[in-house]
PDB file of N, H, CA, C and O in Angstrom:
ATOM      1  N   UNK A   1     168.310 132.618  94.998  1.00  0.00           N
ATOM      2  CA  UNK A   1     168.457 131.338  94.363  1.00  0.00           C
ATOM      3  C   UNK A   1     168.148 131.522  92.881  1.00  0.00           C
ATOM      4  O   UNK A   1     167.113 132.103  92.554  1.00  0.00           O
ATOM      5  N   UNK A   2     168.925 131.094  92.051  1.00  0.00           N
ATOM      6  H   UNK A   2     169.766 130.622  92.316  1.00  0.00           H
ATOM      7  CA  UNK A   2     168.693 130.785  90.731  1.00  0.00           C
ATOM      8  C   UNK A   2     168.315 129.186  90.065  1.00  0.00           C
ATOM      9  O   UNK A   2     169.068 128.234  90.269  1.00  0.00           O
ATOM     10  N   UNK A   3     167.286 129.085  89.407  1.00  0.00           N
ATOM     11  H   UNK A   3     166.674 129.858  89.241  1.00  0.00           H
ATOM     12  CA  UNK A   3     167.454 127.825  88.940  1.00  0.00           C
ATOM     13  C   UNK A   3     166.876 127.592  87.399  1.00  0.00           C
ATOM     14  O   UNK A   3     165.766 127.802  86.911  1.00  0.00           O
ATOM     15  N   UNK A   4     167.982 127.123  86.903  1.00  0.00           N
ATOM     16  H   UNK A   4     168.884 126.952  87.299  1.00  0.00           H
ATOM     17  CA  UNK A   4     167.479 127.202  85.265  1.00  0.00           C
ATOM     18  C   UNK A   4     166.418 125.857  84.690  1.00  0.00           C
ATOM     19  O   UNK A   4     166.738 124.740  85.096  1.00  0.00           O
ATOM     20  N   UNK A   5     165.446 125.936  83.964  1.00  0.00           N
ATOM     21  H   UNK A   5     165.185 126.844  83.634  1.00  0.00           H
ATOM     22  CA  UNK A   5     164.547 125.392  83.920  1.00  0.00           C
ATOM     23  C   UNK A   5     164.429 124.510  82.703  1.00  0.00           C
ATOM     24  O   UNK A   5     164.840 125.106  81.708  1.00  0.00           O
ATOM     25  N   UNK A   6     163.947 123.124  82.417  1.00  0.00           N
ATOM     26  H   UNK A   6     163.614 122.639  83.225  1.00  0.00           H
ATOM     27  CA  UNK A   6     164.043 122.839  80.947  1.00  0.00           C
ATOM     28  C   UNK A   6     162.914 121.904  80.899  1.00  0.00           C
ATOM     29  O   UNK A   6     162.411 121.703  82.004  1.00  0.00           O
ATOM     30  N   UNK A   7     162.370 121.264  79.890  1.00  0.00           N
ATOM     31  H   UNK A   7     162.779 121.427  78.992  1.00  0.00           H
ATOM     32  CA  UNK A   7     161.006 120.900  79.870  1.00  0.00           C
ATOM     33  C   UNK A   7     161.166 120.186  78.413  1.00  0.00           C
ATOM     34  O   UNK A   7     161.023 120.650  77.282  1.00  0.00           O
ATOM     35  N   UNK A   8     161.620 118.488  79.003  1.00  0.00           N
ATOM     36  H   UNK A   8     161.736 118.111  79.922  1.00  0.00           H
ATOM     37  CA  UNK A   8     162.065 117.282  78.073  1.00  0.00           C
ATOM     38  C   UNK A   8     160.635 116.784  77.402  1.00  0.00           C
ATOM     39  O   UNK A   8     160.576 116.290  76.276  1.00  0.00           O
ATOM     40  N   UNK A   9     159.468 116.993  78.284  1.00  0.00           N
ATOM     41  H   UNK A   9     159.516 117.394  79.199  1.00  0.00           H
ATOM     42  CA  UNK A   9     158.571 116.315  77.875  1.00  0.00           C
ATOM     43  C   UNK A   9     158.051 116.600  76.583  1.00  0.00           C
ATOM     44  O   UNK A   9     158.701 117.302  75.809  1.00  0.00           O
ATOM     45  N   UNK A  10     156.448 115.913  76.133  1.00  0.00           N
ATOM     46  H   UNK A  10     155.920 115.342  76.762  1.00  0.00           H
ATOM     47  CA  UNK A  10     156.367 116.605  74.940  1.00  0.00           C
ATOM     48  C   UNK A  10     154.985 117.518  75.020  1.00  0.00           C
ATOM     49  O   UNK A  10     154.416 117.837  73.976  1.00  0.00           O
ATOM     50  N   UNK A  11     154.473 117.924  76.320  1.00  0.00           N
ATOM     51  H   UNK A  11     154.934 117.665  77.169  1.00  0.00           H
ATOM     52  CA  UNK A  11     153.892 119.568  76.411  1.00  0.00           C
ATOM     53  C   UNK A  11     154.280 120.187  77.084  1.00  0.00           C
ATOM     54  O   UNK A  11     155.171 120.006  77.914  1.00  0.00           O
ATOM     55  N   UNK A  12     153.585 121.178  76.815  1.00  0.00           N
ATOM     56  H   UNK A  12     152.861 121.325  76.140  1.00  0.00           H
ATOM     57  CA  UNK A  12     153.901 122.516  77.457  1.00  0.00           C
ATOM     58  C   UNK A  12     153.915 122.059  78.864  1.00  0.00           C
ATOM     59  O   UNK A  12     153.294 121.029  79.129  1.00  0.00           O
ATOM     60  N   UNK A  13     154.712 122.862  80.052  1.00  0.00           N
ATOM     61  H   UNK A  13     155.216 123.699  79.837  1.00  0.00           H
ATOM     62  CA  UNK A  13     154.894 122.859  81.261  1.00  0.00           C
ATOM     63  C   UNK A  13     155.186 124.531  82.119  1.00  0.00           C
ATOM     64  O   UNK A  13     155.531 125.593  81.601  1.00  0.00           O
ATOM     65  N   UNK A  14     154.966 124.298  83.203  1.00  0.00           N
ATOM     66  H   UNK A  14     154.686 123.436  83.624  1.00  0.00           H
ATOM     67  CA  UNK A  14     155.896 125.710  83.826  1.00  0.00           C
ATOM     68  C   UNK A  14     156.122 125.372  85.032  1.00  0.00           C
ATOM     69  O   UNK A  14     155.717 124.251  85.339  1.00  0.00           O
ATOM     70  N   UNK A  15     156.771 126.132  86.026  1.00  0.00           N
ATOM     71  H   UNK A  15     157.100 127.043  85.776  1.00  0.00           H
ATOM     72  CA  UNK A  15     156.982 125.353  87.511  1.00  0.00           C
ATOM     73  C   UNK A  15     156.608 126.461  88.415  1.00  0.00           C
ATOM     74  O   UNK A  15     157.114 127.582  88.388  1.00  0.00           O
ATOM     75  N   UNK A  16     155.929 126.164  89.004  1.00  0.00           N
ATOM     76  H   UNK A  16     155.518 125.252  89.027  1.00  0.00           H
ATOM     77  CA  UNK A  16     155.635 127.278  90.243  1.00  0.00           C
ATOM     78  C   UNK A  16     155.755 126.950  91.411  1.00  0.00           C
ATOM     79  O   UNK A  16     155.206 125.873  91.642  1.00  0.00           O
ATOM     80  N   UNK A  17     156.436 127.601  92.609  1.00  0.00           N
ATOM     81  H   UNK A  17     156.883 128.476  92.421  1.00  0.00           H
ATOM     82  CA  UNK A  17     156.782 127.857  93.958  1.00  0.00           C
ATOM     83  C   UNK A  17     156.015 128.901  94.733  1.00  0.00           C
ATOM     84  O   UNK A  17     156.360 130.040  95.048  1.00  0.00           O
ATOM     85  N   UNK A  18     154.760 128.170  94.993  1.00  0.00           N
ATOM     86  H   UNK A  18     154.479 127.245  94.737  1.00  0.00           H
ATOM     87  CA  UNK A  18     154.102 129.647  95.588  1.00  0.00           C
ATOM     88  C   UNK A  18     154.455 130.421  96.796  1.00  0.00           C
ATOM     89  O   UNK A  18     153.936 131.462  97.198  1.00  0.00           O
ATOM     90  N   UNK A  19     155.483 129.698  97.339  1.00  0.00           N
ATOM     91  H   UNK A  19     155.905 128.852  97.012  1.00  0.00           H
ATOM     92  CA  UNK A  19     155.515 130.302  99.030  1.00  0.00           C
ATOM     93  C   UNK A  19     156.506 131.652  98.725  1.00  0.00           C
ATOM     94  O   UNK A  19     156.779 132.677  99.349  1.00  0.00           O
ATOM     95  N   UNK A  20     156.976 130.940  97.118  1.00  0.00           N
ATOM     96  H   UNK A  20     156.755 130.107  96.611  1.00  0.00           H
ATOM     97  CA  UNK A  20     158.376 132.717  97.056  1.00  0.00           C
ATOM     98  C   UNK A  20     157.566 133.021  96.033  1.00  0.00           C
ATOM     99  O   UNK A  20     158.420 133.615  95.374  1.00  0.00           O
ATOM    100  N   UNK A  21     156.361 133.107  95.209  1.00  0.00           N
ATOM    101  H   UNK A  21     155.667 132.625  95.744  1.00  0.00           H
ATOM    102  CA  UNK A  21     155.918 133.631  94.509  1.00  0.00           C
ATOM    103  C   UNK A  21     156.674 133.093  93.337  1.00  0.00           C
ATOM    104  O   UNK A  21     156.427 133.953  92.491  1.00  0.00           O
ATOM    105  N   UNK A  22     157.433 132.219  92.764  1.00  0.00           N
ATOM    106  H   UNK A  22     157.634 131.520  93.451  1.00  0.00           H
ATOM    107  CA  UNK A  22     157.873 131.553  91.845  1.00  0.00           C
ATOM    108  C   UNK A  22     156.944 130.990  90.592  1.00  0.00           C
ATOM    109  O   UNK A  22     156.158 130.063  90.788  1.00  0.00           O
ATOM    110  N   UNK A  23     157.073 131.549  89.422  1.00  0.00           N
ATOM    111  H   UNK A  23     157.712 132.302  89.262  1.00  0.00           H
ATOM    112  CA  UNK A  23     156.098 131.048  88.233  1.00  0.00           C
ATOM    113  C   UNK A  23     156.991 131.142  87.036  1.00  0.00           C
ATOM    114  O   UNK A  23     157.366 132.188  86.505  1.00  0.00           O
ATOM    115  N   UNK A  24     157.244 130.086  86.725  1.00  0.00           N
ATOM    116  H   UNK A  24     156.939 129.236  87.155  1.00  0.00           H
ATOM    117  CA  UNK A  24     158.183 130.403  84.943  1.00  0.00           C
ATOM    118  C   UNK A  24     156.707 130.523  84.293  1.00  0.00           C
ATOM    119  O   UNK A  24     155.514 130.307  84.502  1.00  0.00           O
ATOM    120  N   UNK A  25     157.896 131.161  83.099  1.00  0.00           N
ATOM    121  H   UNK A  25     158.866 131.337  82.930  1.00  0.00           H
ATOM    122  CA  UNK A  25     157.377 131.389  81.762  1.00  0.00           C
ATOM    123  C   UNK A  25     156.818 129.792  81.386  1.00  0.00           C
ATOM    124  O   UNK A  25     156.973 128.789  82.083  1.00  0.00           O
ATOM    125  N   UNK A  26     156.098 129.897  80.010  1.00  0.00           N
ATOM    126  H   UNK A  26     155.972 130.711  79.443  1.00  0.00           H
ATOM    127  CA  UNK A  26     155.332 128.709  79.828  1.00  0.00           C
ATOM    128  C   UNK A  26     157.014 127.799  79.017  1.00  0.00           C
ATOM    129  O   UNK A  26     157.972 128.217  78.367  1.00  0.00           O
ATOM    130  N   UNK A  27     156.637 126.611  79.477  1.00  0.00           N
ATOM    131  H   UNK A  27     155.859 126.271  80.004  1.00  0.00           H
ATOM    132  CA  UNK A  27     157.872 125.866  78.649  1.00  0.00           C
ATOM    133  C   UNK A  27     157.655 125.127  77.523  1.00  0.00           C
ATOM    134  O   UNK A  27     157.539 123.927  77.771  1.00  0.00           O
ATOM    135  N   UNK A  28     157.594 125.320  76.774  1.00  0.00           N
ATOM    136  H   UNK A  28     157.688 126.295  76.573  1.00  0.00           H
ATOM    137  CA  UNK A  28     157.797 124.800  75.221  1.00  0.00           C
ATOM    138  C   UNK A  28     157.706 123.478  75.195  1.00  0.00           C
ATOM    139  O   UNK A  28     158.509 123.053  76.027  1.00  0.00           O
ATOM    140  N   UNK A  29     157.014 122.393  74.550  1.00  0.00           N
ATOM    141  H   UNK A  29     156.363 122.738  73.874  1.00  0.00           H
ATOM    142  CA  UNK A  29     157.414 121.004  74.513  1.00  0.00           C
ATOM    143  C   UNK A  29     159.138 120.845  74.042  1.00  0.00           C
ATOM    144  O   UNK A  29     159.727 121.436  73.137  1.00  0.00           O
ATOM    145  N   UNK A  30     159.580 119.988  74.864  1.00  0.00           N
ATOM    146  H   UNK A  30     159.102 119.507  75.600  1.00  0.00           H
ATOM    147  CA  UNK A  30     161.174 119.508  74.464  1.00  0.00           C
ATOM    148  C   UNK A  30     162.039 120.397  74.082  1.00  0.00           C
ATOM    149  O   UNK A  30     162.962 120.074  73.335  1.00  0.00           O
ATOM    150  N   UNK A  31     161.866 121.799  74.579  1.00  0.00           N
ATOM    151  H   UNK A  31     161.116 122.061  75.187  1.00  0.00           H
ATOM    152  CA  UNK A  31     162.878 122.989  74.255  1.00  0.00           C
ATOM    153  C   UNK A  31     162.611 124.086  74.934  1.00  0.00           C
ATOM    154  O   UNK A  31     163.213 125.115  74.626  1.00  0.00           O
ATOM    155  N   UNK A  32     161.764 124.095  75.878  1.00  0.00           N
ATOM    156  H   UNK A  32     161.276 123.260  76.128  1.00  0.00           H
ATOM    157  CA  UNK A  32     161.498 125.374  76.558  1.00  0.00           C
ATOM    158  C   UNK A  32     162.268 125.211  77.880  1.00  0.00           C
ATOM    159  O   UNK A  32     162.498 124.285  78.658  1.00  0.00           O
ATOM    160  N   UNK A  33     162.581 126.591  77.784  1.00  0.00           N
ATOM    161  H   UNK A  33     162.395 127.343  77.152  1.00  0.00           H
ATOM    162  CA  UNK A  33     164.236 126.902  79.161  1.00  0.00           C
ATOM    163  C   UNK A  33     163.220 127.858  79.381  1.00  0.00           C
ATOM    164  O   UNK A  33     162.240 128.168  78.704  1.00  0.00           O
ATOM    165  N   UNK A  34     163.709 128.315  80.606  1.00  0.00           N
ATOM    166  H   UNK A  34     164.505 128.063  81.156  1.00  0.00           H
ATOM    167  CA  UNK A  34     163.301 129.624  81.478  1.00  0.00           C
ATOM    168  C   UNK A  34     164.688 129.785  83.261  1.00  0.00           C
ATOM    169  O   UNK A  34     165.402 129.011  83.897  1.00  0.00           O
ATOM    170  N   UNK A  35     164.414 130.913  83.291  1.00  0.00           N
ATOM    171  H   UNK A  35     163.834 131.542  82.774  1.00  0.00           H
ATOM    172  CA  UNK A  35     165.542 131.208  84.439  1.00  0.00           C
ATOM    173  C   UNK A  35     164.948 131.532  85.416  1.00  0.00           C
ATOM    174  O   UNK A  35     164.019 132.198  84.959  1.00  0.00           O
ATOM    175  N   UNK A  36     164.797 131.504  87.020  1.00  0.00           N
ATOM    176  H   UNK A  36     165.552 130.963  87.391  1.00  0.00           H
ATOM    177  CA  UNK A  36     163.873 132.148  87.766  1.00  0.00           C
ATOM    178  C   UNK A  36     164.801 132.143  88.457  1.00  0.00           C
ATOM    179  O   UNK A  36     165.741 131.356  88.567  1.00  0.00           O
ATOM    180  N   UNK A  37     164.348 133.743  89.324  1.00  0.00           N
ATOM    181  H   UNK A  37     163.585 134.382  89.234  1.00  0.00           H
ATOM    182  CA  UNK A  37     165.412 134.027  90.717  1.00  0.00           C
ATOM    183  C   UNK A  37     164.482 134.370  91.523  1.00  0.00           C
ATOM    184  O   UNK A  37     163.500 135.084  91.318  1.00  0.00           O
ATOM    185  N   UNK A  38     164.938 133.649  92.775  1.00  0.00           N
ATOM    186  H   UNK A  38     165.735 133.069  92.941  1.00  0.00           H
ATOM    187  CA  UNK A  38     164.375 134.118  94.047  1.00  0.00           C
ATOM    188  C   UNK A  38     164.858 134.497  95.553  1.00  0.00           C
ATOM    189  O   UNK A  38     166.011 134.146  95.804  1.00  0.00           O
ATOM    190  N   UNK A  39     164.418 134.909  96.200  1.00  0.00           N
ATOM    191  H   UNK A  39     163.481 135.193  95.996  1.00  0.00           H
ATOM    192  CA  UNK A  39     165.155 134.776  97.513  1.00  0.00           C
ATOM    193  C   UNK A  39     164.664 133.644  98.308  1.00  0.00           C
ATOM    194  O   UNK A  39     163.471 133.677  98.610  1.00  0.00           O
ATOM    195  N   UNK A  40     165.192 132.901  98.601  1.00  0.00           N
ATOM    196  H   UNK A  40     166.161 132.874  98.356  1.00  0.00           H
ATOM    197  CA  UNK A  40     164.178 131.337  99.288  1.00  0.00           C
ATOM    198  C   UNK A  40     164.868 132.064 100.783  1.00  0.00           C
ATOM    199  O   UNK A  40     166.069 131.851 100.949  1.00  0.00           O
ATOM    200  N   UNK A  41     164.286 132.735 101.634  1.00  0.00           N
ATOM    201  H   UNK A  41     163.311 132.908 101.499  1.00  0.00           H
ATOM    202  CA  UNK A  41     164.713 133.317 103.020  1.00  0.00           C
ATOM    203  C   UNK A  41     163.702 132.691 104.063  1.00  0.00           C
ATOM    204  O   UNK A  41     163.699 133.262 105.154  1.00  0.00           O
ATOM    205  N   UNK A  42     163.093 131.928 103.961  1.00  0.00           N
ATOM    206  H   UNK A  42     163.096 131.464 103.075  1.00  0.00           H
ATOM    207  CA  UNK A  42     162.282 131.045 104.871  1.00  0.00           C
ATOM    208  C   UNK A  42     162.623 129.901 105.138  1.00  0.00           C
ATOM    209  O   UNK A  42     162.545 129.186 104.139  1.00  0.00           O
ATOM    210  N   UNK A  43     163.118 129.157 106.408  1.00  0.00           N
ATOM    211  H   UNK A  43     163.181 129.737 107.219  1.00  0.00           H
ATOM    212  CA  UNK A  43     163.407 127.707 106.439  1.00  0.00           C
ATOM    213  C   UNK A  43     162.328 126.453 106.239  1.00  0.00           C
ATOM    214  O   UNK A  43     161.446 126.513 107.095  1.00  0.00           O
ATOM    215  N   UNK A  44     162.222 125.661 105.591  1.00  0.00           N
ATOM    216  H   UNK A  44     162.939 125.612 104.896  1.00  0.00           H
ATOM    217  CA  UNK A  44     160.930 124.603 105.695  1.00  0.00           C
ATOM    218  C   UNK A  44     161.223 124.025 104.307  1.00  0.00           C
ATOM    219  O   UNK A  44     162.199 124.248 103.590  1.00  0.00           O
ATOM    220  N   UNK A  45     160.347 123.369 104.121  1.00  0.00           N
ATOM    221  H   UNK A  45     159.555 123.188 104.703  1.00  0.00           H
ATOM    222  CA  UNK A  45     160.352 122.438 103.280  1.00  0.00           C
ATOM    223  C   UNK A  45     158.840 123.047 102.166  1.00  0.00           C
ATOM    224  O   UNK A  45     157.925 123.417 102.901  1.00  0.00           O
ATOM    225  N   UNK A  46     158.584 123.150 101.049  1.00  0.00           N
ATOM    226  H   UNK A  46     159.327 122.849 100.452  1.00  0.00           H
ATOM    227  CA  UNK A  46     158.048 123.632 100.801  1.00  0.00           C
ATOM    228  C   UNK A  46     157.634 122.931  99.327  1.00  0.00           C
ATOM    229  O   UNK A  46     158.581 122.419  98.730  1.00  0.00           O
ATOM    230  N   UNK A  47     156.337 122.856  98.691  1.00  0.00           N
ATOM    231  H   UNK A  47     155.568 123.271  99.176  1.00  0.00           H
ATOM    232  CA  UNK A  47     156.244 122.148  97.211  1.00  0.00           C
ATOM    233  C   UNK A  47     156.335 123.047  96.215  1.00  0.00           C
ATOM    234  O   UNK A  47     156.190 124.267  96.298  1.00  0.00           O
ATOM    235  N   UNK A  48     156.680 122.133  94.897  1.00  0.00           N
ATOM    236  H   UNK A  48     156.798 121.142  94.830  1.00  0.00           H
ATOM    237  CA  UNK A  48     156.975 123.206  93.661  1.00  0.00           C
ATOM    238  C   UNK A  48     155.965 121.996  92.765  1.00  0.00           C
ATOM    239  O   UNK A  48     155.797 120.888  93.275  1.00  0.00           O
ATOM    240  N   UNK A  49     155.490 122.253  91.741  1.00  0.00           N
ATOM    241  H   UNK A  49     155.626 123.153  91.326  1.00  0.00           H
ATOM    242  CA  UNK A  49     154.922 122.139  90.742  1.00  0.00           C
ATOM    243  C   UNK A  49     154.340 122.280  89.354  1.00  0.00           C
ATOM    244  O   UNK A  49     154.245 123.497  89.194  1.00  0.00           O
ATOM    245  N   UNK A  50     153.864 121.621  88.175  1.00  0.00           N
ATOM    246  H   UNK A  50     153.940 120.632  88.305  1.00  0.00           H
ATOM    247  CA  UNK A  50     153.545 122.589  87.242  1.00  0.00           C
ATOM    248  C   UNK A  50     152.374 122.785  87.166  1.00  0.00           C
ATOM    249  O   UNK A  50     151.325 122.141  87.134  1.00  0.00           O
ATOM    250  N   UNK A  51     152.913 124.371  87.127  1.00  0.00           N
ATOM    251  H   UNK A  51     153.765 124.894  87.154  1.00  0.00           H
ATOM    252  CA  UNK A  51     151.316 124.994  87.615  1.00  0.00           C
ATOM    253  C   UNK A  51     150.461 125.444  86.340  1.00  0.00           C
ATOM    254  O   UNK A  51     149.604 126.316  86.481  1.00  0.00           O
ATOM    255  N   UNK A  52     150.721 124.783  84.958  1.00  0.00           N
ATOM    256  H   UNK A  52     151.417 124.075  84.844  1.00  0.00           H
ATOM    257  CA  UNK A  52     150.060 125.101  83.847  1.00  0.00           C
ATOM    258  C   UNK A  52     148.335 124.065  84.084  1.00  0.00           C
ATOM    259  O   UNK A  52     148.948 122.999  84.031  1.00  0.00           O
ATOM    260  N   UNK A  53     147.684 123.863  84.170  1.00  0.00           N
ATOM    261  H   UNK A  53     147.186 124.728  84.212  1.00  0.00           H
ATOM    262  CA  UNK A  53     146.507 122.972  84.244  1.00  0.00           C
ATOM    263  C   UNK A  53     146.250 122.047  83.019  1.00  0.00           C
ATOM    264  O   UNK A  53     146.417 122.416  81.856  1.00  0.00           O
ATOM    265  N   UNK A  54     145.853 120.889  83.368  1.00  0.00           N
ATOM    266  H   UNK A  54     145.717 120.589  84.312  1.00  0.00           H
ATOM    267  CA  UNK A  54     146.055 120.033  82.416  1.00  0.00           C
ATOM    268  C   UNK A  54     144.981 119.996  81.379  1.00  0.00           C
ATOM    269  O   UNK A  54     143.939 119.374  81.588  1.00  0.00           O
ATOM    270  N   UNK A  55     145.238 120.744  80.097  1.00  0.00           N
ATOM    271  H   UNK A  55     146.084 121.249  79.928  1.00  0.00           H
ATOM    272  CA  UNK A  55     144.375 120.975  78.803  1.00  0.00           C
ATOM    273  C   UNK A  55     144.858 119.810  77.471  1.00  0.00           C
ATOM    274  O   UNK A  55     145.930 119.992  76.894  1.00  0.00           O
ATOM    275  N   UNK A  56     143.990 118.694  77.108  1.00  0.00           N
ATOM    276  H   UNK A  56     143.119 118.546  77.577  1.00  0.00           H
ATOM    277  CA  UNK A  56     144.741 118.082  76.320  1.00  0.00           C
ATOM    278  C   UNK A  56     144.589 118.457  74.905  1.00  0.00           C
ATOM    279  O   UNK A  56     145.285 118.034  73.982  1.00  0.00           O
ATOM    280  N   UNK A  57     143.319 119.544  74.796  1.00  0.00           N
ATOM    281  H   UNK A  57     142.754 119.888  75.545  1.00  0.00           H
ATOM    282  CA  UNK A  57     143.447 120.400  73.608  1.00  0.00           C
ATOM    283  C   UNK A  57     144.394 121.118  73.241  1.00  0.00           C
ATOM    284  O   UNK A  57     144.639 121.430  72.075  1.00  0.00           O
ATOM    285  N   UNK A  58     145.038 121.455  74.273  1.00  0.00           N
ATOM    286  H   UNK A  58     144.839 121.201  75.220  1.00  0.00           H
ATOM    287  CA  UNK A  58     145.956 122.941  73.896  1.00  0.00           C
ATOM    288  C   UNK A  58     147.295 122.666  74.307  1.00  0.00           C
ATOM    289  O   UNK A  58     148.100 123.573  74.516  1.00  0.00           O
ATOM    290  N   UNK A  59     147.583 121.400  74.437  1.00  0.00           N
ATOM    291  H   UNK A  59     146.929 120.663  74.267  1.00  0.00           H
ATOM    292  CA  UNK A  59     148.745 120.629  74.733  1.00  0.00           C
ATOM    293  C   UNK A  59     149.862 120.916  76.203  1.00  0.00           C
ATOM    294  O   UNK A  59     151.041 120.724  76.503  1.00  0.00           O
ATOM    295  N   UNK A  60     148.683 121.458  76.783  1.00  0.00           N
ATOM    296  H   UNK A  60     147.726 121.614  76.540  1.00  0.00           H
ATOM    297  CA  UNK A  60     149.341 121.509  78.277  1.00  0.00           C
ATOM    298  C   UNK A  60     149.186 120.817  79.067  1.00  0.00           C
ATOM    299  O   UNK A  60     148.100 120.403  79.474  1.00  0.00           O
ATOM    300  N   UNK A  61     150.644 120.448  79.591  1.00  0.00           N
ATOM    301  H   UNK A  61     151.526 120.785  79.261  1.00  0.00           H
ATOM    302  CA  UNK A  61     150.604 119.255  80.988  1.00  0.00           C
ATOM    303  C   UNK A  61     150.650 118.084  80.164  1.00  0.00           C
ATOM    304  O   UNK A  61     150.758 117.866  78.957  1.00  0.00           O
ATOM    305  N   UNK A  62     150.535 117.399  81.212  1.00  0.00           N
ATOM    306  H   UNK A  62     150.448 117.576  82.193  1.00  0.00           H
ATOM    307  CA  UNK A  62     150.343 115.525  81.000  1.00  0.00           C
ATOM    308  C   UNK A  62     149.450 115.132  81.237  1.00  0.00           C
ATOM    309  O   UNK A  62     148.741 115.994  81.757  1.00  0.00           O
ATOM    310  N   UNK A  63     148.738 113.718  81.116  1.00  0.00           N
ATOM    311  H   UNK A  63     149.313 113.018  80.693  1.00  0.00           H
ATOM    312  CA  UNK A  63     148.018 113.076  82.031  1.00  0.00           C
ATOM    313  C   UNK A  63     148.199 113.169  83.545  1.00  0.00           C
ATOM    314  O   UNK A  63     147.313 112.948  84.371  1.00  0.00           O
ATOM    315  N   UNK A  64     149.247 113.463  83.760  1.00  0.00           N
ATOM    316  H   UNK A  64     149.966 113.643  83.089  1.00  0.00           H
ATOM    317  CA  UNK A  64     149.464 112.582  84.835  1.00  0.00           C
ATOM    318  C   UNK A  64     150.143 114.502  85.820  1.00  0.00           C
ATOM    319  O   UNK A  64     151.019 114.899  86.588  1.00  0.00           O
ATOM    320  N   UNK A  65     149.531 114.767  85.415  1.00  0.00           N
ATOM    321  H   UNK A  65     148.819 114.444  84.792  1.00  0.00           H
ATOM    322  CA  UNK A  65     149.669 116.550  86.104  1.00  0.00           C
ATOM    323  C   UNK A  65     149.292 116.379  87.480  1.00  0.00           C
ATOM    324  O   UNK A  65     149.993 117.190  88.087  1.00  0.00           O
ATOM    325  N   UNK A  66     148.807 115.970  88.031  1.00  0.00           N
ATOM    326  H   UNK A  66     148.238 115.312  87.538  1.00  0.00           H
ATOM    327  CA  UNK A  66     148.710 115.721  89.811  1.00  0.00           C
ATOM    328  C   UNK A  66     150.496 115.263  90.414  1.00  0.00           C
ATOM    329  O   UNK A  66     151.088 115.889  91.293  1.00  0.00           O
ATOM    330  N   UNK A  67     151.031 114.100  89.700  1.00  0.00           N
ATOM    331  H   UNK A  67     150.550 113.591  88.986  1.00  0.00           H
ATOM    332  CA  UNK A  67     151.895 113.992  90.430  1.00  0.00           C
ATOM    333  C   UNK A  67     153.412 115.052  89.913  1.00  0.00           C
ATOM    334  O   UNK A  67     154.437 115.120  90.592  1.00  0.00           O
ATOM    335  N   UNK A  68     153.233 115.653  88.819  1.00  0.00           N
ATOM    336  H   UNK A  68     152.401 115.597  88.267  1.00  0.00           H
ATOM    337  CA  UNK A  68     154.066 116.699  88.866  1.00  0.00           C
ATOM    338  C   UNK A  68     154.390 117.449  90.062  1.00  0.00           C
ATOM    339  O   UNK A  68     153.888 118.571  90.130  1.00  0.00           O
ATOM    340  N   UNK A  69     155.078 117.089  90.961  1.00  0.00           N
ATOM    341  H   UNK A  69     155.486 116.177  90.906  1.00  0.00           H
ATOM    342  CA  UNK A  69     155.305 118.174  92.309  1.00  0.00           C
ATOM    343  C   UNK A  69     156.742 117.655  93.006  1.00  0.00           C
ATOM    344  O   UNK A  69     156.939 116.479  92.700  1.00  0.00           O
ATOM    345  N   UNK A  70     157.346 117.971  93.494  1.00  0.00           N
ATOM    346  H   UNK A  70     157.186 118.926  93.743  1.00  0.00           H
ATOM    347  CA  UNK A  70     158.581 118.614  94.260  1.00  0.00           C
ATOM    348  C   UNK A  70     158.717 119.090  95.676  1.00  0.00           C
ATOM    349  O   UNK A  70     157.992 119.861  96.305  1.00  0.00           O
ATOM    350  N   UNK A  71     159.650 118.551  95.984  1.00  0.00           N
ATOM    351  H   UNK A  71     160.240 117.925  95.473  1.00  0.00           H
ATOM    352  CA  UNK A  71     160.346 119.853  97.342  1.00  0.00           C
ATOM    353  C   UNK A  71     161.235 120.255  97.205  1.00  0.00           C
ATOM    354  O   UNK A  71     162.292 119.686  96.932  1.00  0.00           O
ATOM    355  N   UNK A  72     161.022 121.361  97.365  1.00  0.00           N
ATOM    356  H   UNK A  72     160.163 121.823  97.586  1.00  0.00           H
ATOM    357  CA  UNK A  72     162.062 122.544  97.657  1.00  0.00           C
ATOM    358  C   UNK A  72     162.951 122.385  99.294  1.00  0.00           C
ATOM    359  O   UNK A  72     162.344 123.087 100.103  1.00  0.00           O
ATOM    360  N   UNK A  73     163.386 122.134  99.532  1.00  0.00           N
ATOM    361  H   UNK A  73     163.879 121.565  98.875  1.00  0.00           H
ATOM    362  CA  UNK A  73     164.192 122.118 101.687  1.00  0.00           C
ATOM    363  C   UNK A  73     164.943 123.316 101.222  1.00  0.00           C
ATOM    364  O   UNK A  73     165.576 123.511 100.185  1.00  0.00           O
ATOM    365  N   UNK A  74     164.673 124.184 102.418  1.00  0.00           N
ATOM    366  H   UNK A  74     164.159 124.026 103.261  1.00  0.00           H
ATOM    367  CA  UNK A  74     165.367 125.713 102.325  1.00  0.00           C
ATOM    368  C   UNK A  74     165.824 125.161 104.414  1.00  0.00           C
ATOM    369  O   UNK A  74     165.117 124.883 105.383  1.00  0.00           O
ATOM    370  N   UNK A  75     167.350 125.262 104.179  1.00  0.00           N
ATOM    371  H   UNK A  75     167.924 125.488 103.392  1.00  0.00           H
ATOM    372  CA  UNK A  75     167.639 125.035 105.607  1.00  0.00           C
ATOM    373  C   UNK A  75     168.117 126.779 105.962  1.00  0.00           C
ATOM    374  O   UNK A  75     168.188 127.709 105.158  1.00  0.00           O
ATOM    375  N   UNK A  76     168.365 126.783 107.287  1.00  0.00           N
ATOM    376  H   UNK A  76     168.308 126.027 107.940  1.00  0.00           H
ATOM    377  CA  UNK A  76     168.819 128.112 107.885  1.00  0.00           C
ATOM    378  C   UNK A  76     169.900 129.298 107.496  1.00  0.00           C
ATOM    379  O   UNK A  76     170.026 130.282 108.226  1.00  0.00           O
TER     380      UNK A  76
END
């Protein structure tokens, strides 16, 4: 699986998929891309998130960094 990454907000972000070992690069406020490939070979349903921790010194994340999260559905 490929999926290209972009990051509208205005901090830093990254997205991580831990079940395939999935971690972008850090994303840039309002311009950071990144590409990640994986093999998603497990069926289930699975969460993705940004896995940068929320620093409001250092301009990572949001407030609101808990509900940053996702599913991934990988069918058969």
């Amino acid at each position: 699986m490929v999926l290209e990454i972009t990051n509208p907000r205005k901090h830093a972000h990254t997205l991580s998929i831990p079940k395939f070992g999935v971690n972008s690069e850090m994303l840039e406020p309002r311009e950071g891309t990144d590409i990640v490939t994986f093999v998603a070979d497990t069926p289930g349903v699975f969460t993705f998130y940004c896995g940068l921790p929320y620093n409001p010194d250092k301009l990572y994340c949001d407030p609101d960094h808990t509900m940053m999260t996702g599913t991934l559905i990988v069918l058969e």
